[in-house]
C-alpha positions in Angstrom: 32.1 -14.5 -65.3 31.7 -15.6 -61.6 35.7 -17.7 -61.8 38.7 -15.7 -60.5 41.1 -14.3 -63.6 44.6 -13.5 -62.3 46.2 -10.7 -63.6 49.3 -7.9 -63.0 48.6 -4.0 -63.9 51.5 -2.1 -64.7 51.1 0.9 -61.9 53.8 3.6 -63.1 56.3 0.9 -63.6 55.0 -1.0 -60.3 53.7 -4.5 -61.2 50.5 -4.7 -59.5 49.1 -8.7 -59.1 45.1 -8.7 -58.6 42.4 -10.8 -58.4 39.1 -10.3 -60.4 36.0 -12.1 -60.9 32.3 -11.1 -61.8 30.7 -9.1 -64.0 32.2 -5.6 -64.4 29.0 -4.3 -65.2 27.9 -5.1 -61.2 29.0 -2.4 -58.7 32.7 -3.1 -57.5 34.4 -4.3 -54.4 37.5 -3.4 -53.9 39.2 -5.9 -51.4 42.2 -5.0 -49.6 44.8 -7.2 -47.4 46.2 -7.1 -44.6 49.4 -8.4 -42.8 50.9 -10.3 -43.2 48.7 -11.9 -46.3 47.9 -11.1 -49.5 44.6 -11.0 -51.9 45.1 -15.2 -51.7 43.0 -14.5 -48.2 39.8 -13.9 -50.2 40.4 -16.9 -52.1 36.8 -18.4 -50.3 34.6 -14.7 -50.0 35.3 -14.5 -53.9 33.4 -16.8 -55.2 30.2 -16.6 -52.7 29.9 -13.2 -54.4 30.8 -12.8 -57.7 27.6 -13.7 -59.3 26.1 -10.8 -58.0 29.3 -8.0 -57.7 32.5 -7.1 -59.7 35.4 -8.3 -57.0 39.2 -7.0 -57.4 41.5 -7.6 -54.6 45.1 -6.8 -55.8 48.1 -7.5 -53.5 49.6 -4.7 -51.5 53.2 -3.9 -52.6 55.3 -5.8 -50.0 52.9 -8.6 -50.4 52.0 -11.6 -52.1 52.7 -11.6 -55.9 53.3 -7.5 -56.5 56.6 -7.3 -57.8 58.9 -6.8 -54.7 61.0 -3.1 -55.7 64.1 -3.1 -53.4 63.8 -0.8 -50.1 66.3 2.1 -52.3 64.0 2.4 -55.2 61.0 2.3 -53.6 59.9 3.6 -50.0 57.4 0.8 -48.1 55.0 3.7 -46.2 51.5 3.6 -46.2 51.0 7.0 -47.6 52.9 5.1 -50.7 51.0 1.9 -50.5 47.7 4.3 -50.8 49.1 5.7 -53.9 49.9 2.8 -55.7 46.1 1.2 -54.6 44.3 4.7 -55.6 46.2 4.4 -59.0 45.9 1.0 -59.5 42.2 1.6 -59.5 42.1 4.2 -62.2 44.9 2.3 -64.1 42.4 -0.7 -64.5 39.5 1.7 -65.3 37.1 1.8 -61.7 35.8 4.6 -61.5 33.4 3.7 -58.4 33.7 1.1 -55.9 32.8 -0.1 -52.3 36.0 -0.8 -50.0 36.5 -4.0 -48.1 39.1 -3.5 -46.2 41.1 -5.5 -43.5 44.1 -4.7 -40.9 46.9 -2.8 -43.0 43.8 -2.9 -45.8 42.0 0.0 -43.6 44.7 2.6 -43.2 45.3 2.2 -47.0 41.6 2.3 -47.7 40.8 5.4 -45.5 44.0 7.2 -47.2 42.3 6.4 -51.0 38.9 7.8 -49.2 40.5 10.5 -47.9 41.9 11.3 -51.6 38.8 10.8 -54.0 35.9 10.3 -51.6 33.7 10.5 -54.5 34.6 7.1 -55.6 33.6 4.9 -52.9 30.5 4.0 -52.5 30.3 2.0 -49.2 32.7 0.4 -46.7 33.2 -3.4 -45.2 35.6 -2.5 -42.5 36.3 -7.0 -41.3 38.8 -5.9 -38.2 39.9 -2.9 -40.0 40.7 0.0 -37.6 40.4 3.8 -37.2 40.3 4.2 -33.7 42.1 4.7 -30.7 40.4 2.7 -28.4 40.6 -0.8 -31.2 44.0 -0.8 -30.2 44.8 -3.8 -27.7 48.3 -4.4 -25.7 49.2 -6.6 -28.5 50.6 -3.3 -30.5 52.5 -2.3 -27.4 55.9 -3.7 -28.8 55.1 -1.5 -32.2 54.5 1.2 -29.9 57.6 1.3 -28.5 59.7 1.0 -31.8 57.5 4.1 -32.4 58.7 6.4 -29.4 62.2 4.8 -29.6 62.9 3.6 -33.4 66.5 2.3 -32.2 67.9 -1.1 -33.6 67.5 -3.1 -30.3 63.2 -2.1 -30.9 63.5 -3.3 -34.3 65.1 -6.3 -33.6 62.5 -7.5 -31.0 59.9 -7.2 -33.8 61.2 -10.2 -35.7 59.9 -12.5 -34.0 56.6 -11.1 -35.4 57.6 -12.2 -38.4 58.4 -15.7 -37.4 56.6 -19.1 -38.8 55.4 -19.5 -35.0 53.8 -16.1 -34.5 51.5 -16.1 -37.8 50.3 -19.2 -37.0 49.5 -17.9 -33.9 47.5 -14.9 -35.4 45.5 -17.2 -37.7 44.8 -19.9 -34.7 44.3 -17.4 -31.6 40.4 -16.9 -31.2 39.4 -19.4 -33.0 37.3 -22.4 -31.6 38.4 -24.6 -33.4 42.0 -24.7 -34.9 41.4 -27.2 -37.1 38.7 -25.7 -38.9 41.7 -22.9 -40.4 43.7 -24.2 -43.3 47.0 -24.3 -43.4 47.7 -23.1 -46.8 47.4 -19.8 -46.0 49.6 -19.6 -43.1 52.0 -21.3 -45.2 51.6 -18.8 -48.4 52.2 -15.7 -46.4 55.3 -17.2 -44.2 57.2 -18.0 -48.0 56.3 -14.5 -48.7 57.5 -13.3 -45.9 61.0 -16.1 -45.9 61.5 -13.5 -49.1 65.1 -11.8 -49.7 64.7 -8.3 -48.0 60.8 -8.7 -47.3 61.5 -9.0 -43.6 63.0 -5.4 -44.0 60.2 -4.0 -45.6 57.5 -5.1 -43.1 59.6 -3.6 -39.9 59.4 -0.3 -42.3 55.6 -1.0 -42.2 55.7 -1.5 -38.4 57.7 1.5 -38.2 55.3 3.8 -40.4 51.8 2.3 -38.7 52.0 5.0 -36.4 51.7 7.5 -39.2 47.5 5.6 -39.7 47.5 6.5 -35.8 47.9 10.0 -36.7 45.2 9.9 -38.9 43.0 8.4 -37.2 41.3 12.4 -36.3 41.2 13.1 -39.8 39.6 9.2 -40.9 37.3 9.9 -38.4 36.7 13.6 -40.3 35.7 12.1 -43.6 33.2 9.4 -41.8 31.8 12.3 -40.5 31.5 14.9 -43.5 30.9 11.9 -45.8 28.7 9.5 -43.9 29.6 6.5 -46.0 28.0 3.6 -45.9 29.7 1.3 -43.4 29.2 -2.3 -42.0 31.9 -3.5 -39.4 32.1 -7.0 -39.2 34.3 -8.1 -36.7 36.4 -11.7 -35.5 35.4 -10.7 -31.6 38.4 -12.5 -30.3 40.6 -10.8 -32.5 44.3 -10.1 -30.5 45.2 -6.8 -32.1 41.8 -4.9 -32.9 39.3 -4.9 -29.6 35.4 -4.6 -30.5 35.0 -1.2 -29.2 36.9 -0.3 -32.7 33.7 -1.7 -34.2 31.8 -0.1 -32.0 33.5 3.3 -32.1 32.5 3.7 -35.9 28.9 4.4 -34.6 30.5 7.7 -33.1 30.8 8.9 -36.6 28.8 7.1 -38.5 25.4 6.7 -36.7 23.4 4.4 -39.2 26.6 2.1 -39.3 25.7 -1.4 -39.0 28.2 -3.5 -36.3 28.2 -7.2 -36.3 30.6 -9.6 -34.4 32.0 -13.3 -34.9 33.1 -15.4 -32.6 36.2 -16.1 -34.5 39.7 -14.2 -34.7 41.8 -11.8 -36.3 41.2 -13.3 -39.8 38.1 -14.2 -40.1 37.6 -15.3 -43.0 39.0 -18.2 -42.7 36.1 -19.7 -40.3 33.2 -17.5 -41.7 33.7 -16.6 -45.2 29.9 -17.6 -45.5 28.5 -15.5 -43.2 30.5 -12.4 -44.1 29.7 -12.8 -47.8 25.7 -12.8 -46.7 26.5 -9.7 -44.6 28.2 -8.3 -47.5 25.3 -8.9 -49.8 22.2 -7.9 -47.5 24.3 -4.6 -46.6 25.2 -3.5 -50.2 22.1 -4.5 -51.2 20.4 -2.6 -48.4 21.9 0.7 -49.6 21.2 0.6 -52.9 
């Protein structure tokens, strides 16, 4: 049971795509994506952990292979992208599960926590962020389409969205370029060459700094809840600084921090050593 199976739920009408592989009967991993990528990104960690953990990684709706709803039937927020995830998980029957979640993964995450914090069990936070200080001058662009959400501010943030740029966030950090496949970068740029996706993801940029406001109360539930928590972090990452990792330890005292010298997605360089961090931290807690 340790191959992938590909599959869609149907979410109240929204066609989830996910990822699964492993034994149900194992304790489950939730994994969740970032930007501008999909569940395809854990194409490498799935299989160097599925003998010994139930994985399901579905794609974000925006993303990937989740049926794309047009902007007027269907508002791209993360409170929304929360909702779909938290029901996606009780649609598919999990009633328990450990969160792995990554860039626009965490503010989704933290919002499903925040909702039924009896249901996860433990969090892998890979350069996902609740904190102010994570933030680095990369987001000051964002920033500024947050104070002033005028046209001219949304326009600048295209070229975020440009072939050029996400090659740049998969290569920047990483010691060797070569070492990062192409593929990806060249999945999540057709995804995002998409009718009306480019829309959607300057809604996104728009509506991050609603996870920024949340940040006090993300911090709240580490605190009352005391999760389980490793950070594993790409050091060299251009939009989430290691103090982020670091900060988790405010709120979390027996959280475990590790770095990589690697980037934003690191996965792509050190799926290995992630998936043995993975399995000595879950197993650790048990």
């Amino acid at each position: 049971m340790s191959n992938a199976t590909y599959r869609t739920a149907n979410v109240d009408g929204h066609e989830v795509f996910y990822r699964e592989a492993g034994d149900p009967a194992n304790p489950t991993i939730l994994l969740l994506h970032g930007f501008p990528t999909s569940s395809h990104m854990f194409r490498e960690l799935i299989p160097l952990l599925a003998d010994r953990f139930h994985l399901v990684a579905p794609d974000l709706p925006g993303f990937g292979r989740t049926a794309l709803l047009p902007r007027g039937q269907f508002t791209y927020s993360f409170d929304n992208l929360a909702k779909v995830i938290g029901r996606f998980t009780e649609v598919i029957g999990l009633p328990r599960y450990a969160i792995y979640v990554f860039d626009y993964g965490a503010p989704t995450g933290f919002r499903v926590a925040l909702a039924h914090p009896e249901r996860v069990t433990a969090i892998i936070s890979q350069n996902g962020n609740a904190y102010a200080e994570g933030l680095s001058a990369g987001w000051n662009p964002i920033e500024r389409y947050w104070r002033e959400p005028n046209a001219a501010n949304r326009q600048a943030l295209r070229e975020m969205l440009t072939p050029e740029s996400i090659r740049w966030q998969y290569e920047h950090g990483v010691e060797d370029a070569a070492a990062v496949s192409p593929d990806g970068i060249a999945l999540d740029v057709y995804y995002l060459e998409r009718p009306g996706v480019d829309e959607i993801q300057l809604d996104l940029f728009l509506d991050y700094a609603s996870n920024v406001a949340l940040y006090p109360a993300f911090q709240a539930y580490f605190r009352e809840h005391q999760p389980p928590l490793l950070a594993i972090w790409g050091r060299n990452d251009p939009f989430f600084l290691p103090p982020g990792a670091e900060a988790y330890k405010r709120d979390l005292p027996n959280a475990e921090v590790r770095f990589l010298d690697t980037g934003h997605f690191a996965l792509e360089t050190h799926a290995p050593e992630i998936a043995d961090a993975i399995a000595g931290f879950l197993k650790s807690g048990d």
